[in-house]
C-alpha positions in Angstrom: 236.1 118.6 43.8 232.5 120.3 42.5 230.6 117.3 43.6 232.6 116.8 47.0 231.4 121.0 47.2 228.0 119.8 46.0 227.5 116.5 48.5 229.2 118.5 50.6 226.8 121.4 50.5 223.8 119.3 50.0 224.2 117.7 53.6 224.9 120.6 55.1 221.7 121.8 54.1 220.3 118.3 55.5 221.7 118.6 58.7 220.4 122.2 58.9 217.2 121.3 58.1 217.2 118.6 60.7 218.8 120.5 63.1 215.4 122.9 62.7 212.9 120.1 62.0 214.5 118.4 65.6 214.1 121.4 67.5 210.9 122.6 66.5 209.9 118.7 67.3 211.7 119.3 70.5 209.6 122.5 71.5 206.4 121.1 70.4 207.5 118.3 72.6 207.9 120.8 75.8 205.0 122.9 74.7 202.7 119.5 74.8 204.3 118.1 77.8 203.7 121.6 80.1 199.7 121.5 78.5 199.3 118.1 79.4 200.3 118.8 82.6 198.1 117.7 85.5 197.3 119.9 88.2 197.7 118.0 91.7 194.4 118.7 93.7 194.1 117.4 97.6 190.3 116.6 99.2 190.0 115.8 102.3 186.8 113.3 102.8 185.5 111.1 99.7 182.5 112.6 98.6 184.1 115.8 98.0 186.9 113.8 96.4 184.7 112.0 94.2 183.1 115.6 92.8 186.7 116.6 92.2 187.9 114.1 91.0 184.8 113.6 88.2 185.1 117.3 87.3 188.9 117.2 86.9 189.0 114.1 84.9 192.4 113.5 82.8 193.1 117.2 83.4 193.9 116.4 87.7 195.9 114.6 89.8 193.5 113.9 92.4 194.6 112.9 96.2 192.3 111.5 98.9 193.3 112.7 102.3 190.8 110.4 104.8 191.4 107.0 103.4 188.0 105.3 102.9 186.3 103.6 106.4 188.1 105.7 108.5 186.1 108.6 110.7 187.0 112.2 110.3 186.5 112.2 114.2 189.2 110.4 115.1 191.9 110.0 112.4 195.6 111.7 112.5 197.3 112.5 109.2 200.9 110.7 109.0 204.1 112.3 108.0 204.2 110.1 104.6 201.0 112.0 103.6 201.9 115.5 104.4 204.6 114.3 102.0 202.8 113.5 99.2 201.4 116.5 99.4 203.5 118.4 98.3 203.1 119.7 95.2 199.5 120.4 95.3 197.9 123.1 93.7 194.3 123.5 95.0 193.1 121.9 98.5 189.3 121.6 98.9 188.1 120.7 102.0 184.8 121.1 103.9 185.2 123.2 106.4 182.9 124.0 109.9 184.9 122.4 111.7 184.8 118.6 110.1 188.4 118.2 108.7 190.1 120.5 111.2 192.1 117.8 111.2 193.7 118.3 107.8 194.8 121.8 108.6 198.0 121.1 110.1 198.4 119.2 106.1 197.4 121.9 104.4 199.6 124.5 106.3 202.6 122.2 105.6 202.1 122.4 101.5 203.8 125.1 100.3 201.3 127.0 97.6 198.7 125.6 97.5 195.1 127.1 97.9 192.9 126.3 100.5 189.4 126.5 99.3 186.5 125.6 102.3 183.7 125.2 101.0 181.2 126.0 103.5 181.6 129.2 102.4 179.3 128.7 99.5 176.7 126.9 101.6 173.8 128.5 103.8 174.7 126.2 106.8 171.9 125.0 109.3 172.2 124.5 112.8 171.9 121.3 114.3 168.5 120.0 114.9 169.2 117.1 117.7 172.9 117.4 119.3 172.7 117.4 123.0 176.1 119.9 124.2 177.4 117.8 127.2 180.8 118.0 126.0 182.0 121.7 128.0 184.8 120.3 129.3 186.1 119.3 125.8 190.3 119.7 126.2 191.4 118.0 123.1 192.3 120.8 120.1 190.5 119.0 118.0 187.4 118.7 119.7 187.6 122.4 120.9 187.6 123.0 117.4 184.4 120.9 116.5 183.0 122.5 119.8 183.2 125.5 118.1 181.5 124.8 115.4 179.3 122.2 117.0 175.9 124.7 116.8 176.0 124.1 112.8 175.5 121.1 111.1 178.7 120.5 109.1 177.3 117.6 106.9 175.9 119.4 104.0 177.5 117.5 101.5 174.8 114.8 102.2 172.2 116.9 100.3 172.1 116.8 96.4 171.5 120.2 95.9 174.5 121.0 98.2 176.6 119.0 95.9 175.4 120.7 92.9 176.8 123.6 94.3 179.9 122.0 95.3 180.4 120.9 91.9 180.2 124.3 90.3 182.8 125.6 93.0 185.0 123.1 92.2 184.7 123.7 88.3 185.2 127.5 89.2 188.2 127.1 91.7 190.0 124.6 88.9 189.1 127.0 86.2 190.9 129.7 88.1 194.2 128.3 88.3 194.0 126.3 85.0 192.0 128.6 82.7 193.4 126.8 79.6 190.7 124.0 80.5 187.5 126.1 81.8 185.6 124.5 78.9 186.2 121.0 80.3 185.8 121.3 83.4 182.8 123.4 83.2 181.6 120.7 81.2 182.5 118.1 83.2 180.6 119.9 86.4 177.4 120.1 84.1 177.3 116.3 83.0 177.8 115.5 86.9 174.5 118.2 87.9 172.9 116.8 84.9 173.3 113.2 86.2 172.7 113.9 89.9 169.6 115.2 89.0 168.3 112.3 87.3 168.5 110.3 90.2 167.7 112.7 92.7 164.1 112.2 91.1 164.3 108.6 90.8 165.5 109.1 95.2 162.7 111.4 95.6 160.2 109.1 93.8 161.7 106.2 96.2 161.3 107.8 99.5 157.6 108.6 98.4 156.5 105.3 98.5 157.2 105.1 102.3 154.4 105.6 104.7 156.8 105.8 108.0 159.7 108.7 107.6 161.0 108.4 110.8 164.7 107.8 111.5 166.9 107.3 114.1 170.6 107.5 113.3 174.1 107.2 115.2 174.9 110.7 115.5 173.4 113.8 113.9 175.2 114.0 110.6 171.7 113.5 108.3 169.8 116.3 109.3 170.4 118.2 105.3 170.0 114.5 104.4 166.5 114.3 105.9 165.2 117.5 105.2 166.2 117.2 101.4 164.4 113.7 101.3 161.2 114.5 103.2 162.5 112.1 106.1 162.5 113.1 109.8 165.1 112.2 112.3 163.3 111.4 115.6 166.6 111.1 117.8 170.1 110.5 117.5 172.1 107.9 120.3 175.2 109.9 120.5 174.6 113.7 121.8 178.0 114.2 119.9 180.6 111.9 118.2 182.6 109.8 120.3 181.1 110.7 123.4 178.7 108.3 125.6 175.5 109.2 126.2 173.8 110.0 129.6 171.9 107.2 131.2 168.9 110.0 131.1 169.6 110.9 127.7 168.9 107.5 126.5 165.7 107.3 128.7 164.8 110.1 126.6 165.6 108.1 123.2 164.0 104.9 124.1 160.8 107.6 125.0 161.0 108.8 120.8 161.2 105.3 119.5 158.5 103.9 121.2 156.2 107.5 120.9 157.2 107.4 117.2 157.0 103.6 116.7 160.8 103.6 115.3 161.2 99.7 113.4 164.9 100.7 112.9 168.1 102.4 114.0 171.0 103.5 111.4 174.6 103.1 112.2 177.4 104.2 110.4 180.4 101.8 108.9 183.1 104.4 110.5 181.9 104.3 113.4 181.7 101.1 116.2 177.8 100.0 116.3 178.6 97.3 120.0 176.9 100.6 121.7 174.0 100.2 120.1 173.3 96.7 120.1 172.2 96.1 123.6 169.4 99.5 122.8 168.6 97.8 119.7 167.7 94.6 121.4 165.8 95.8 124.3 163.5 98.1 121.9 163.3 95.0 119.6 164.7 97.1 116.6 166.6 96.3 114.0 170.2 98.0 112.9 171.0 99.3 109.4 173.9 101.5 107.8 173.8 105.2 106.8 177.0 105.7 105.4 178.0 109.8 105.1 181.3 109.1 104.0 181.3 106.0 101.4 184.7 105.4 99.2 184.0 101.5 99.4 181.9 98.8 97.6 179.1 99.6 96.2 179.7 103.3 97.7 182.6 104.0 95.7 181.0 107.7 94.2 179.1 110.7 95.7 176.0 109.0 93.6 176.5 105.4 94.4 176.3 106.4 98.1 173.5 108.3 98.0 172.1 105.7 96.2 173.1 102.9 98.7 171.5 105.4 101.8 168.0 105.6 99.8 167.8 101.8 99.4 168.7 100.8 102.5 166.1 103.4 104.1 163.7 102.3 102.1 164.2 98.4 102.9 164.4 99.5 106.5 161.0 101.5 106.2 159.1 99.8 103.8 
């Protein structure tokens, strides 16, 4: 009977002990599994989701809105993507009036933030965009209207995606405080890398003794003037719309005046409108690529990268 009491007692003292041991296990388990967490962050166009997603790292779910080739000019957002979502935390997008398209997404997600960050830009006006486009009727394109006296494209200058970087750190920061430290790191190794090769860029362009571009349509403008490059004319007055038998007149003037050897195109957008200009001014056609996502573009500083050699191939 005293050892039944005994055996008895001893594994009831086990089973306690468990019991305690199983559920401490248990809450360490929940306690690790609500840390390691990801937050699910949205970006609309690829460079921007390339910064995020580098500064998040492990700590983010990261989701591309404007699947890579496609032009934030034209594209629609399906219903399968407003549904995935859901869930999201933090939505970055540019802002001034280049992913007006993603609104409608961003209004459909339930809590999550909307962060645009042209507000921590100094935006600069446009420098060659002809306004033939008054009788705009599409929302859409009302919308760019609006905002079609400032240059948008700011994300094509390094020091513009320094700051972005340090936004993004801040903004993830604020709604997962538990991981400033990484992600502050994490923004710094990206600076601290971009600014390696924005010498090496620099350095590159130097070398060139013609600076004179002529792109698609007047996205490069922060581009140009962070690279020391000029942009003589553009061939569409605005995206998607034709231009004016008088306005190319007028370009086929600038290339010849400025002894243009090449025109730049961009893989989102159809180049068969330039060809037959190309040939007459015996010019050749390269890529500019603003949005990247692809190939050898497949990060903010691989795209860059790829833009600086093929200028400098072009020009050299």
């Amino acid at each position: 009977m005293y050892k039944k009491i005994v055996i008895g007692g001893i594994f009831s003292s086990l089973l306690v002990v468990t019991l305690i041991l199983s559920g401490c296990a248990s809450k360490q388990s929940i306690k690790e599994t609500e840390n390691g967490e990801k937050i699910k962050v949205a970006a609309t166009i690829y460079p921007l989701y390339d910064i995020v997603k580098t500064i998040g790292g492990e700590k983010i779910d990261p989701i591309l809105i404007l699947p890579p080739g496609s032009s934030p000019h034209t594209y629609e957002a399906s219903p399968a993507q407003v549904k995935e979502m859901q869930n999201v935390k933090l939505f970055f997008t540019i802002g001034a009036g280049v992913d007006v398209w993603a609104e409608n997404i961003a209004k459909a997600v339930s809590g999550a933030e909307i962060i645009d960050l042209d507000q921590y830009i100094t935006l600069k006006p446009f420098e060659h965009q002809e306004h033939e486009h008054e009788d705009v009727t599409d929302e859409t394109e009302k919308h760019e209207h609006e905002h079609s006296s400032m240059d948008p494209h700011f994300w094509l200058s390094p020091d513009n995606a320094k700051i972005m970087a340090e936004q993004v750190a801040q903004n993830l920061s604020s709604t997962d405080p538990a991981n400033q430290t990484y992600y502050t790191s994490q923004a710094q190794n990206f600076i601290s890398e971009l600014a390696i090769k924005d010498m090496e860029w620099k350095n590159k362009i130097s070398e060139l003794n013609k600076k004179e571009l002529v792109v698609f349509h007047d996205a490069w403008g922060y581009f140009a003037n962070h690279f020391g490059l000029k942009i003589v004319a553009t061939f569409e007055p605005f995206p998607g719309k034709t231009p004016s038998p008088q306005y190319l007149i007028a370009l086929q003037e600038q290339v010849r005046e400025h002894n243009v050897t090449a025109l730049f195109v961009e893989p989102q957008l159809s180049k068969e409108a330039v060809t037959t200009l190309a040939n007459d001014l015996k010019i050749k056609i390269d890529i500019l690529d603003p949005l990247g996502g692809i190939d050898e573009r497949n990060s903010y500083v691989n795209m860059i990268d790829y833009n600086i050699n093929n200028i400098y191939r072009a020009l050299k």
